[in-house]
N, C-alpha and C positions, 0 to 999 in steps of 0.2 A: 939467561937468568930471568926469573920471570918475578914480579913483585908482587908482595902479600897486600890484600888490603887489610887494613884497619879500622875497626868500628869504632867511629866517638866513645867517651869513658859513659854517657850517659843508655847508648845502648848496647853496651858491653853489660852493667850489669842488670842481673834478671832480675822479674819483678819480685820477686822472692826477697831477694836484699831492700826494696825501697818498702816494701810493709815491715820487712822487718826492722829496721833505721826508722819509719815513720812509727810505730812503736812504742820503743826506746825514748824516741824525743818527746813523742806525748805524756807518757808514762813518767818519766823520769827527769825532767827536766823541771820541776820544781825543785826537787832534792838541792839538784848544783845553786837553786834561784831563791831555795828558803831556809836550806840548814841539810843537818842529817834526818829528823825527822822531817824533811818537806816531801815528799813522796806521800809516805800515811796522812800527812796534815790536807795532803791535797784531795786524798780521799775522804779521810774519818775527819768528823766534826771532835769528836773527843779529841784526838792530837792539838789540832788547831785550839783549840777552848786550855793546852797547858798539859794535858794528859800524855804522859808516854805511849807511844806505839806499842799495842797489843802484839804478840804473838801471831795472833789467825790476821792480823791486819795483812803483817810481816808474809805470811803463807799465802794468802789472798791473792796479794800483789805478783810474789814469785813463780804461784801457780798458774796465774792467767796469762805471765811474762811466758812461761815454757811452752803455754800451749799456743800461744802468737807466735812464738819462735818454728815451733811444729809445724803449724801451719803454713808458715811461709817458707820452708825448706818444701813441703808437700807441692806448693802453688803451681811446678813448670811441669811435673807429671802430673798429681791427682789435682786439680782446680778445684772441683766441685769440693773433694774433704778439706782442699785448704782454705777458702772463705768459710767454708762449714768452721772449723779449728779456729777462723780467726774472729767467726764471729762469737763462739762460745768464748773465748779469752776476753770480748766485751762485754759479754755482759756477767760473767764473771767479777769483770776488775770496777764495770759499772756499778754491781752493789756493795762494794765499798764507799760509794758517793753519800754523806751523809748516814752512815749506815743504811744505805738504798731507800733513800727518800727523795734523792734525785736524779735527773739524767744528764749525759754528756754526754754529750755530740761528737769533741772531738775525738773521744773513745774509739769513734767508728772510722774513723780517717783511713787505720792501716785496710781497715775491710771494705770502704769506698774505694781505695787504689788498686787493689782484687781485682774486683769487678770491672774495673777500669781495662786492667790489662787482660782478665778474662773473655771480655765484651768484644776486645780488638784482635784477640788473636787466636778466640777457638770459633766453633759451630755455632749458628745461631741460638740451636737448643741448649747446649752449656752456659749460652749466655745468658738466655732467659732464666734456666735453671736457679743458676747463681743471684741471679736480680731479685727472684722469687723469696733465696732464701733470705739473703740480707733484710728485705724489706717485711719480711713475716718478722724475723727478729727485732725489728725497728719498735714494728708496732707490738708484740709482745711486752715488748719493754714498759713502752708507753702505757699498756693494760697493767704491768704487774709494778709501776712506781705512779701512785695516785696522785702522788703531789708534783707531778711532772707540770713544767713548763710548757707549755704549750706552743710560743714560740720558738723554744728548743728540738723539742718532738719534729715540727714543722720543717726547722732546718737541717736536721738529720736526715729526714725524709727525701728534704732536695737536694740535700750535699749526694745525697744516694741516685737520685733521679740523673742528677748533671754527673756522673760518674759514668753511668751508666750511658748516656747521650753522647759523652766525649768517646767512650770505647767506639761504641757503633760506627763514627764519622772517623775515628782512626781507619776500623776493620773497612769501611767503605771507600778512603781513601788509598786503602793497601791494594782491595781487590780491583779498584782503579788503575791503578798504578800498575799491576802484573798483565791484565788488560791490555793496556796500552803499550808495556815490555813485550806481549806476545804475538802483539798485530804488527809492531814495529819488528821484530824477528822474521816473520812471516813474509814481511813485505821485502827484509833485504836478501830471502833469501830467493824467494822471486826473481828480485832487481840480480840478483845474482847468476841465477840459471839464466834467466834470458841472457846477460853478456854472456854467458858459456857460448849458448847456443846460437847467439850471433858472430861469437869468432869462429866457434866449428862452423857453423854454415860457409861464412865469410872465406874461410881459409880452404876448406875441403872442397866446397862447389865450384870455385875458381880454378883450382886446378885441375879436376874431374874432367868438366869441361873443356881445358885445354889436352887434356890425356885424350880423353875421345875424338877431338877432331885429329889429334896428329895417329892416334890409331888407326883410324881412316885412312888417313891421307897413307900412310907408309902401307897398308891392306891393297890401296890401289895400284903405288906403285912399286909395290916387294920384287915384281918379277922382271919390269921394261923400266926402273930406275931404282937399282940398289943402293946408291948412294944416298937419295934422298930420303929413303924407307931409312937407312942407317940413321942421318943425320935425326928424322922423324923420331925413329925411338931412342936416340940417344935425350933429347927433349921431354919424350918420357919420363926415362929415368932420372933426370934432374928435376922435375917437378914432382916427383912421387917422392924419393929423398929428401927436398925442402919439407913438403908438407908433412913425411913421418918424422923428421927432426922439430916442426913446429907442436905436432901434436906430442911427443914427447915431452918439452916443455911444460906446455901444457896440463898434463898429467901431473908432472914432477908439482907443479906450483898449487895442485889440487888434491897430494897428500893430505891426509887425514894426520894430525897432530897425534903424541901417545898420548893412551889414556890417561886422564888426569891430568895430562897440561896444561895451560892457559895461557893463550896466545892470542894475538891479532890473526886474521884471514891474511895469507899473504897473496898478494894480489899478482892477479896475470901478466906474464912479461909482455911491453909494451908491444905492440907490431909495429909495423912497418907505418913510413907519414909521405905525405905527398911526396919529398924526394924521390921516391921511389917510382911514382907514377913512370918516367920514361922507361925506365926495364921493363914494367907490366907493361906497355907499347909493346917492346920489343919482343915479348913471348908470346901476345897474341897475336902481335905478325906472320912469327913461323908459326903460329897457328891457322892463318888465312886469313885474319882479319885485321886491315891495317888499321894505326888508332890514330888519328891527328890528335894532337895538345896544344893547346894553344893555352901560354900565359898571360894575364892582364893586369896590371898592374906590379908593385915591388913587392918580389917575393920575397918574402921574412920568416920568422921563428913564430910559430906559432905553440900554444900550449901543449901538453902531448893530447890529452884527451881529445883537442879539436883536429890534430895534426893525425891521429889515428882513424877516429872515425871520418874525416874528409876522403882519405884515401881506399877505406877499406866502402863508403860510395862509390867512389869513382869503378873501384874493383871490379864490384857487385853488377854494377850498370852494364861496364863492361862482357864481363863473364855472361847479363844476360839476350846482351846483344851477337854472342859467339853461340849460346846453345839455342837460343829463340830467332834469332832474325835472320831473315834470308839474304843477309846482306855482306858484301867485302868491305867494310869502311863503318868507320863511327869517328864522332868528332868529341872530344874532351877540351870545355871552355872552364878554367879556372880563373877567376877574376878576386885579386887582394885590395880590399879596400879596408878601409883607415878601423871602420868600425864591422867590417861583415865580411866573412869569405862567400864567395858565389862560388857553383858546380854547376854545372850543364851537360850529361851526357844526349847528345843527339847522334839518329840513325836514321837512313831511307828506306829500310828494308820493310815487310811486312812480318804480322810476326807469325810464327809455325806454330806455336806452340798456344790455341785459344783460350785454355784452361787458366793458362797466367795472365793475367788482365790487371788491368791500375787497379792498386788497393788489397788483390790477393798474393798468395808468395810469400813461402816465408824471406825471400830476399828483399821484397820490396817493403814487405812487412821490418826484415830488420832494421833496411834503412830510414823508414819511418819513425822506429823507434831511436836511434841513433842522434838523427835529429831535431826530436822531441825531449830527450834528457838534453840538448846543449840548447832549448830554448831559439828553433830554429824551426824553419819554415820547410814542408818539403811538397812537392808533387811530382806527379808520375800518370802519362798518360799518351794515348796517340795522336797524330799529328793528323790534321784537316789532310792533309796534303800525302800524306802517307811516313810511316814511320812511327816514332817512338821517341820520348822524351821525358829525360829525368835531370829535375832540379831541384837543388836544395841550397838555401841561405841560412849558416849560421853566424852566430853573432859573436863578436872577437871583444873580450875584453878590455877595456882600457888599461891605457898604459905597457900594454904588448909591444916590445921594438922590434 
């Protein structure tokens, strides 16, 4: 079941509806504030002065009401004709003011909210367009009623300018905002590939690695020891098996959703956590290579992320002391302390392989990256003395038991 969202009731409706409501209320809200004829009185001096509502008042009014209406039904596909439309229904309904001897301002309101939402949510050039025409009609006005207010004119002008101003800082907070939607996208999907392609590496090269030396090993002795060539690739095949049942998972958890769904990423099944470090001894044993462990301190529960990535170091190290080092023996120091787990893979060997060196690889590169998202310390380098070494300190949360 997946959940609908809901837009607030204010951006549910379109701007269509708030000119047209804005309108209505400028328009008409005399009537309910002064009588039945308070609409004409609000326009015509003669109503106000005792005279009944004219006819053409009556048409005036109804006329410039349909075509604000027009207009703002126009507003979400045609813009340009819908301030067009609504600014004709102003100055329309305008020269009913005194029988157009004056102006009003807030005439212009529903055509100020246009532009507002014109401003924020099309092309620059529509916007300008629209700005262009409202504000030629402003001053039109201004030219064709001579006894205009001048402080009136003025504030029509800037109810129009700060209309226009608030659009633009909408439109530039929107295109903001999708900016920042797209980098942040971008980056988790990143953040994303790289875990893939550190548990593939992680999981695939560990084993590869042990396939090739017990390959060997059973190559040499297929023909003057059968049994141990048996045992050899029986080893094999239980390490080919794990890891095509891992990558299986894997796959599975990296289905593509049906189209049109809308889901959470479901995230990778957890792997394997330090518990497991003594089995991984024990495979790269009968692989040749004995692994000492050594635990330091009280060994506890740790989170999964920390309990994953600890081990799949240890792995790594491992793995590249069995395809790089000329050596039988590696030592694993794990040390639990209150606030930080310690790692230590050390080796005596030299290494074969000079192309992998501290800092290149994408193994040592994964590890590095592993323990940089848990805010952890790592190095990776050769021993004065001969050999290879790889450490890494992450830091354990409080309140962990």
């Amino acid at each position: 079941m997946y959940a609908t969202l809901t837009l607030p009731l204010l951006k549910r409706v379109p701007p269509g509806g708030w000119t047209a409501l804005t309108w209505l209320v400028v328009t008409f809200y005399p009537t309910v504030l002064i009588g039945q004829d308070g609409a004409i009185a609000w326009f015509n001096a003669q109503a106000s002065t005792g005279h009944s509502a004219s006819n053409r008042d009556w048409a005036l009014l109804s006329g410039a009401t349909l075509i604000a209406l027009a207009g703002s039904a126009l507003l979400g596909r045609r813009p340009l004709a819908g301030i067009s439309m609504l600014a004709l229904a102003t100055v329309t309904a305008n020269s009913g003011w005194e029988n157009g001897a004056q102006f009003a301002p807030l005439q212009f309101l529903p055509a100020d909210i246009a532009l507002c939402a014109i401003t924020a949510t099309r092309p620059r050039r529509t916007a300008r367009i629209a700005a262009v025409v409202l504000i030629c009609v402003l001053a039109s006005q201004v030219i064709m009623v001579p006894q205009t207010d001048t402080s009136d004119a003025q504030g029509a002008i800037l109810l129009a300018v700060i209309a226009w101003l608030i659009g633009r800082s909408m439109q530039q907070n929107r295109l903001h905002a999708e900016q920042l939607g797209a980098q942040t996208a971008a980056r988790a999907v990143t953040a994303e590939r790289l875990r893939i392609a550190r548990e593939l590496h992680d999981m695939v090269a560990h084993t590869i690695g042990i396939i090739a030396l017990q390959a060997g090993a059973a190559r040499r002795v297929i023909e003057t020891q059968p049994a141990q060539a048996r045992d050899a690739l029986g080893e094999i095949e239980t390490a080919s098996r794990e890891t095509l049942s891992g990558l299986r998972r894997m796959l599975g958890a990296l289905r593509q959703p049906e189209p049109g769904a809308v889901a959470e990423p479901t995230p990778l099944e957890p792997g394997p956590g330090l518990a497991s470090v003594e089995r991984l001894a024990e495979k790269t044993a009968a692989a040749g290579v004995e692994v000492e462990v050594q635990w330091n301190g009280e060994r506890r529960h740790l989170p999964p992320e920390i309990d994953m990535s600890a081990f799949r170091i240890v792995q790594e190290a491992v793995t590249n002391v069995v395809r790089h080092a000329d050596t039988g023996a590696c030592r694993v120091s794990i040390d639990c302390h209150a606030r930080e787990l310690s790692i230590e893979v050390v080796n005596d060997g030299h290494r074969s392989a000079p192309a992998v060196t501290a800092g290149s690889g994408f193994g040592l590169v994964g590890m590095r990256e592993r323990v940089g998202l848990l805010n952890g310390e790592f190095s990776a380098g050769s021993l004065p003395q001969g050999g290879f070494r790889v450490a890494a300190r992450i830091p354990v949360p409080e309140g962990v038991a």
